[in-house]
N, C-alpha and C positions, 0 to 999 in steps of 0.2 A: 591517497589510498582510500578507496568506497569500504563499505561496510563488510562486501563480500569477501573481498581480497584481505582483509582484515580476518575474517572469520578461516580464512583456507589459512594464511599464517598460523594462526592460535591451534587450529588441527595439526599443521607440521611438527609445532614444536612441542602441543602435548596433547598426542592422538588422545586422550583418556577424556576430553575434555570436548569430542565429537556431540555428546548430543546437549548441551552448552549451547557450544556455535549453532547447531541447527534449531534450538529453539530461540536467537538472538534471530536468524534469516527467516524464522517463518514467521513473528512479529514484525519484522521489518517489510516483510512482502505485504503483511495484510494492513500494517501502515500504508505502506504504497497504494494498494488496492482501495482500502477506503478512501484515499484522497484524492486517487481518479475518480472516481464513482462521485462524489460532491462535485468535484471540480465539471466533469463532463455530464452528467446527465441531472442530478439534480437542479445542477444551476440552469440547465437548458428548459428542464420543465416549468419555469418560472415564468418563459417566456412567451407562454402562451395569451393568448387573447381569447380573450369571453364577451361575447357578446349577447346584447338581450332580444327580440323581437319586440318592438313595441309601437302597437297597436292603436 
């Protein structure tokens, strides 16, 4: 069971406890997001090459 399916559980069983869960998934997204963001573009900009003209 993922973190989501967990979160719709704990609303079923005690709706009073909706914005709980929803502040558990919206950390858990912006986990997610920041570790795409490293994983896919920071590490690719790494990859660049610099080169000098010399004369």
């Amino acid at each position: 069971m993922n973190l989501h399916e967990q979160c719709l559980l704990r609303y079923l069983q005690n709706p009073d406890e909706l914005s709980y869960s929803t502040q558990i998934l919206k950390l858990n997204n912006d986990i997610l997001e920041k570790q795409f963001v490293l994983r896919n573009i920071i590490a690719k900009s790494n990859s660049f090459n610099y080169t000098e003209i010399v004369k």
